[in-house]
VOFI-384175 format. One record per residue (C-alpha): x, z, y; residue number from 0. Coordinates in steps of 0.02 Angstrom, whole numbers, always signed. Layout:
{{X,Z,Y},NUM}
...
END
This chain:
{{+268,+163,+2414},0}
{{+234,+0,+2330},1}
{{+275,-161,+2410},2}
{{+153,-227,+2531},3}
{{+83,-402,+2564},4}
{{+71,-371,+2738},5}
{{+207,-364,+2876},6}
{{+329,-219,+2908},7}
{{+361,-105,+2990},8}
{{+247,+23,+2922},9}
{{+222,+202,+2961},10}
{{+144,+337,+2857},11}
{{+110,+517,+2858},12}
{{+43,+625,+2720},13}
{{-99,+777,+2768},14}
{{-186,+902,+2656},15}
{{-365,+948,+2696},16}
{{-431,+1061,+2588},17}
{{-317,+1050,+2460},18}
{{-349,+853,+2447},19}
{{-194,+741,+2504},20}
{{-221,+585,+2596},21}
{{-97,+454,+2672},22}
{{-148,+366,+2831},23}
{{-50,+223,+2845},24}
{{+3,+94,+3023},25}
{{+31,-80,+3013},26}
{{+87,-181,+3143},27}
{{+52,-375,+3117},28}
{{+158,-514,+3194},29}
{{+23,-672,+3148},30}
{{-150,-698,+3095},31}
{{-201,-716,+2904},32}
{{-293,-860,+2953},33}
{{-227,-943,+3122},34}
{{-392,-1094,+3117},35}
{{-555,-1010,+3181},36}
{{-632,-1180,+3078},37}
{{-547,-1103,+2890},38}
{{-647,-938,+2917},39}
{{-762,-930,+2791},40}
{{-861,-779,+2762},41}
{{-826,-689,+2594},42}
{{-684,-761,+2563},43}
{{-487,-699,+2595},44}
{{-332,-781,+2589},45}
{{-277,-623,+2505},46}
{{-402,-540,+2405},47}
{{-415,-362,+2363},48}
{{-443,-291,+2180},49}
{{-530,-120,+2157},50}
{{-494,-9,+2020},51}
{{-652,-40,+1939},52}
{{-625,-225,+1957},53}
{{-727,-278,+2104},54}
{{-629,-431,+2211},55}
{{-674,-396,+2411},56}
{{-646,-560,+2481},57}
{{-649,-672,+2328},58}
{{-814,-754,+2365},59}
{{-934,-622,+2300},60}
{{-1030,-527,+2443},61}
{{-1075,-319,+2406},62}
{{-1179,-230,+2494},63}
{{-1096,-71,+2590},64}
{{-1172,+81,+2587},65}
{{-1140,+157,+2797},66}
{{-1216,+349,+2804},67}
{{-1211,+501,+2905},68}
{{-1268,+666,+2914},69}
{{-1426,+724,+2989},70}
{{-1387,+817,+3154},71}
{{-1302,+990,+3075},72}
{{-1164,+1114,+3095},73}
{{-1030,+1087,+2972},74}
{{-928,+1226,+2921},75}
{{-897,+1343,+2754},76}
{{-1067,+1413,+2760},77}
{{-1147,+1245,+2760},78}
{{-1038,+1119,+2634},79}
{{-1168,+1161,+2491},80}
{{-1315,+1071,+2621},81}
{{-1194,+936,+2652},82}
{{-1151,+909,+2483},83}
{{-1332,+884,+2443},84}
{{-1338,+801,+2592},85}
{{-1224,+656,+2536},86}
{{-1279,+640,+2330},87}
{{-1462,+618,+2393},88}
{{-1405,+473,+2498},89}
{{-1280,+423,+2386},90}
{{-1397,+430,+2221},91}
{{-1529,+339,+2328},92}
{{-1421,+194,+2391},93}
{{-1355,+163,+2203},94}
{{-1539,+172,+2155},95}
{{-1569,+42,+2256},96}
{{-1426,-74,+2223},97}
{{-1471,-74,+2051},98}
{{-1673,-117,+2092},99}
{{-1609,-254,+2171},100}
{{-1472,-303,+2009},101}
{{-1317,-286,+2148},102}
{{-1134,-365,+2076},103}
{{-1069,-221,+2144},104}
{{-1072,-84,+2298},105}
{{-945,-31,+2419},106}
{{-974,+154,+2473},107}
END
């Protein structure tokens, strides 16, 4: 794992769900980032995050976040081609929408 800018000790565990792997990690913090309820400033971290494709959460720039669920439905084998479409329709229709209204960027 590579090093962390936030406290140890850490735990971790790895899963497979349908043949996808995924790490789900604890942290347990001793302190605050930011101790001064007055130096709270919205958008902005004290340590900002880089995405792969560049966007900085928490360096002053604010995204929208795209927040869905599924209508009410049973999920299982027979459905996952419903929820697929499901998901890409709202998907599709929130990145529509984010560039209508010329969006730096969207968290999803």
């Amino acid at each position: 794992m590579p090093a962390a800018p936030w406290t140890r000790p850490w735990n971790y565990c790895r899963a497979r769900f349908e043949g996808i792997e995924s790490i789900q990690i604890t942290i347990h913090y001793k302190a605050l980032a930011i101790s001064d309820p007055a130096e709270l400033i919205y958008v902005v971290a004290p340590n900002p995050v880089t995405t792969r494709s560049g966007m900085v959460i928490g360096g002053g720039a604010v995204y929208p976040e795209l927040n869905f669920t599924l209508p009410p439905m049973t999920i299982d084998a027979g459905t996952m081609l419903e929820v697929r479409r499901n998901y890409e329709q709202i998907i599709e229709g929130g990145l529509r929408r984010a560039a209508d209204l010329e969006a730096p960027g969207v968290v999803i």
